[in-house]
N, C-alpha and C positions, 0 to 999 in steps of 0.2 A: 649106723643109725639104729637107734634101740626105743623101744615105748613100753614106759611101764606103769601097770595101774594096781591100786591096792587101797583099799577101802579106809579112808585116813580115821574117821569119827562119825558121829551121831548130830546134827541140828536140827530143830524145830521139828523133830519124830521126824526128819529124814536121815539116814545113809547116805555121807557125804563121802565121792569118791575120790582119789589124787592122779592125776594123769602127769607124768614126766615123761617131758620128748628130749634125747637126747642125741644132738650130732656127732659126726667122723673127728669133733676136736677137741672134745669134752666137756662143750657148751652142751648147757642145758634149761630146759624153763619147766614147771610144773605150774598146773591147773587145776582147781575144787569145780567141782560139780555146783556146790551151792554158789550163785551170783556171777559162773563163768567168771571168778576170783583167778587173778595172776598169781601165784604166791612166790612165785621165784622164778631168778634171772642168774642162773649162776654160771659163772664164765671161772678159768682155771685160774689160781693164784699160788703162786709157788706148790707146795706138794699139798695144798687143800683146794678148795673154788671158793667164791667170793658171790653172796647173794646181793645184786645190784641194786635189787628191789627190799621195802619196806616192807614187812608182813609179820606174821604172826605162825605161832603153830600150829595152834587147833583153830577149827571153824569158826567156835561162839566170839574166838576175842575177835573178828571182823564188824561183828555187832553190839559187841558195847560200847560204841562209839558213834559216833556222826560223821568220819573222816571217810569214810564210803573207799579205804585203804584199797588200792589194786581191785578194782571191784569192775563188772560191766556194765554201763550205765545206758540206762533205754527204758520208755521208748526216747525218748529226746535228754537229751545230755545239758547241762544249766539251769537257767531260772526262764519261766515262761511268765510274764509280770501280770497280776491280779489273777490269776489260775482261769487266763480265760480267753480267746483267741477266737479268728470269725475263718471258716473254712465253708467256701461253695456260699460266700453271703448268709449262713447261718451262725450266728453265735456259740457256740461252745463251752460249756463250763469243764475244768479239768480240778484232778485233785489239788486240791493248795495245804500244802503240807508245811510250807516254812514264809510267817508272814505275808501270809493272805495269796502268796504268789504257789509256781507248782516247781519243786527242785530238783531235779537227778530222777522225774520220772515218776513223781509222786509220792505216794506213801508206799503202794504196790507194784515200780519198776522192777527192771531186771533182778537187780541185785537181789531180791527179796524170795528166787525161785529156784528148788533145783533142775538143774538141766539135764537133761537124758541125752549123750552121748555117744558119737563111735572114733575110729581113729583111722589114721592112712597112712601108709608108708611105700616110697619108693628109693632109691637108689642116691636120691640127692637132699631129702625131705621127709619130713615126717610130720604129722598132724593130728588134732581133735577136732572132730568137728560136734559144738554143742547144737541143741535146736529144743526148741520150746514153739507148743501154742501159745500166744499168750489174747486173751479173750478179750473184751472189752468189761464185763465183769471182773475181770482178775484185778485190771488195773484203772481204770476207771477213764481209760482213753478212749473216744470212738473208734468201733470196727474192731475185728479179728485181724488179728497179723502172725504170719507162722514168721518166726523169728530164726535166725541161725547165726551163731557165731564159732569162727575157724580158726587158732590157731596154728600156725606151721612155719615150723624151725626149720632152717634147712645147713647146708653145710658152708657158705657163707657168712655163717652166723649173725643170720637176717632172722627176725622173729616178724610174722607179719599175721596181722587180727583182721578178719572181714567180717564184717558186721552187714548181714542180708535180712531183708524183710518180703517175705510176700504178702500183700494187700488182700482184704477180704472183699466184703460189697459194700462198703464205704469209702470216702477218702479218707486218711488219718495223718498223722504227722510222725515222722520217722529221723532221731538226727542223734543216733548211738556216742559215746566214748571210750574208751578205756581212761577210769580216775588210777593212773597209776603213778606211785611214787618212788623216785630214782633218788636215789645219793650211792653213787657207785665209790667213794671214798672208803676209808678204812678210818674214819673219824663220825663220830655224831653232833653234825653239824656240816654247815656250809662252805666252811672255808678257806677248803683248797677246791671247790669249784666253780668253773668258769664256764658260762654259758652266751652263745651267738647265737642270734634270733634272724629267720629272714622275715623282718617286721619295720615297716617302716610309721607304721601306725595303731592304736591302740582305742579299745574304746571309754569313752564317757561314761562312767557307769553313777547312778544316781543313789535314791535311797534303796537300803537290801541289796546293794548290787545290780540291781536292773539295770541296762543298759537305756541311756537317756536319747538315744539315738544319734548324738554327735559323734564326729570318730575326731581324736586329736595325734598331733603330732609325736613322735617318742622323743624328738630331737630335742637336748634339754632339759630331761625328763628320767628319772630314776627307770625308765622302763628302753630306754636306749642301748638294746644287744644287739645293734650292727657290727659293730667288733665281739670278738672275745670280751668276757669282762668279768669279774669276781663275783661271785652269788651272793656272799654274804656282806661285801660291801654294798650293793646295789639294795639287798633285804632291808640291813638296817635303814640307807639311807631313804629307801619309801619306807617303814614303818610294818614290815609283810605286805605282801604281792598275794593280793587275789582279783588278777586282773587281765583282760583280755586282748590279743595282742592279732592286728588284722594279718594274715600271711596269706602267701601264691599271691600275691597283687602283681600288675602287668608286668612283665617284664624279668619277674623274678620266679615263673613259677614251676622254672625248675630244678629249683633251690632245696636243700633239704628246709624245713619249718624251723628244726631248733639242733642245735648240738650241744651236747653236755658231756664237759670233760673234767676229767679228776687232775689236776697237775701234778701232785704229788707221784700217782700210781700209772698215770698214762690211760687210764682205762675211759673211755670215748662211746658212748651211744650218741648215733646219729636219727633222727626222728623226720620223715617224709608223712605226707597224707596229701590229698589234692583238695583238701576243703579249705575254708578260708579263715579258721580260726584258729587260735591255741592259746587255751585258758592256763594261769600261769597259778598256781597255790603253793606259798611254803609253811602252811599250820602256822603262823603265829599264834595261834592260842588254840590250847588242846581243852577240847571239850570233856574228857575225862579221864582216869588214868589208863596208860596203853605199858606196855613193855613189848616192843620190838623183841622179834629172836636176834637180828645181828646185833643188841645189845645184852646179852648174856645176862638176860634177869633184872638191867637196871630201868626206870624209869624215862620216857621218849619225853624231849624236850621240843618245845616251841621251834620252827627252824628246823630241823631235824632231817628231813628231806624237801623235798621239790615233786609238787605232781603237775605234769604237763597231759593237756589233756587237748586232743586234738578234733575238735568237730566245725559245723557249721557254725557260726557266730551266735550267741546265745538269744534269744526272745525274736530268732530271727520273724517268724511268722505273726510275729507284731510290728516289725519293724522293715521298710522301704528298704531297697536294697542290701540285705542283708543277706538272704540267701535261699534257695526253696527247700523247708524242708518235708513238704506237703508225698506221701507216698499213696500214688493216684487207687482206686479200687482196682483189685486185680492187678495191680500192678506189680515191679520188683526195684529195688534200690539195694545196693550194694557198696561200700565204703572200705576202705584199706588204709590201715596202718600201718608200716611198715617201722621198726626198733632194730637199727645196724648196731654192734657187737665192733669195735676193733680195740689197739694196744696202738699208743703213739708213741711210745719209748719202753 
């Protein structure tokens, strides 16, 4: 087990750091200080490794974009509809950043701050643990919340993110993700992968995306991953997938959420969390030019990867049975993702 850290670049007049954890197999992930950004997943491929994840080199290309690429997303992960929600029978107004609603945390979420860092190592694992104040000034949510997010790789070649908040003297709303995007393939594009969803239902989502509060069936439906099934057949035949997929429903909740496999390569992340969501985006349309590093300089195409994002169901705190993502004053909530690592041929 090794941790290595070294001062990658310069954003926003910060000093953005790189932390790589790497295991006993020559699995390894690396982490920027700015946005507690994922930037790499790389697991061994022939006499190189193979970055499973989407990203970039330096810092600034995370931000010239809207794809919120490998990024940590908080305080609350989605769309919150009219940027405005009633906690303790008081009304709420929050930032509304994208059509009048509040998305990925506002204008001033996570993503937006550098994170102050340490790291741990023992015997079977190794970690970073970020942590942030982050104020109700900074971002425009009510109450103070000290924030911590942990990744730790271990020799399982299990990558697992905890995303903790401690409550100030208010209630606030707390419902983190990681916007990470996977194409663990050796092509740019979808189409030697195949993904199974533990999802037997999905939601209604209305104008902008809001969730209209009906949940429908997937049976029938371009959004039906109870089997294995092609990414890029399924993509085309919905038109791009940015859509939200109910999981851990009774009976299945101890099921991994999603697994996504390369057929070509055999290379297989399996994806757990015990919440009840997982929002499903493949970029059909790039909001402006990107070039990937696994594309060696060329231009990132529509499709290109898949980001699976794994939280409480989106505008839950507007919405009846959805899910609490209310984090009490003084309180603490904690959440885990766990991203399995294997080889199936």
């Amino acid at each position: 087990m090794d941790i290595i850290k070294k001062e990658l670049d310069s954003y926003d007049g910060h000093k953005v750091t790189k932390i790589t954890l790497i295991n006993d197999n020559g699995v390894e992930i690396s982490c920027l200080t700015m946005g507690a950004i994922w930037q790499e997943f790389l697991v061994p491929a022939g006499n190189s490794k193979k970055n499973m994840l989407l990203g970039f080199e330096h810092t600034e290309e995370y931000y010239k974009n809207a794809q919120c690429v490998c990024k940590s997303i908080g305080r609350v992960g989605g769309r919150i509809a009219n940027a405005k929600c009633v906690i303790n029978g008081k009304q709420v107004s929050l930032p509304a950043n994208e059509h009048g609603n509040t998305l990925h945390g506002g204008f001033h979420g996570f993503t937006e701050w550098n994170w102050n860092y340490t790291t741990s190592q023992n015997k079977n694992s190794v970690s970073v643990i970020f942590q942030k104040k982050i104020t109700e000034e900074m971002d425009g949510f009510p109450g103070d919340i000290l924030a911590t997010i942990i990744y730790t790789l271990n020799n399982n070649n299990k990558v697992t993110i905890a995303y903790s908040a401690l409550g100030g003297e208010v209630d606030t709303l707390f419902n983190p993700t990681m916007h990470v995007y996977f194409n663990p393939s050796d092509r740019p594009d979808l189409s030697t992968l195949s993904l199974k969803g533990n999802s037997h239902e999905f939601l209604d989502l209305g104008e902008h995306n809001i969730p209209t509060g009906r949940i429908r069936e997937v049976e029938g439906t371009p959004c039906d991953f109870r089997d294995f099934r092609n990414l890029k057949d399924a993509d085309e035949e919905k038109g791009g997938f940015d859509d939200v997929f109910v999981v851990n429903e009774p009976g299945h909740a101890a099921l991994p959420i999603a697994i996504l496999r390369d057929e070509e390569s055999g290379r297989q992340i399996t994806i757990n969390s015990e919440r009840n969501g997982l929002v499903m985006y493949t970029m059909p349309e790039l909001d402006a030019e990107m070039r990937f590093t696994r594309d060696g300089g060329a231009l990132a195409k529509p499709g290109e990867g898949v980001a699976l994002e794994a939280q409480t169901l989106p505008d839950a705190i507007n919405q009846e049975n959805f899910g609490d993502i209310i984090l009490p004053r003084q309180g603490k909530r904690t959440y885990r993702i766990q991203y399995a690592y294997d080889k199936i041929k």
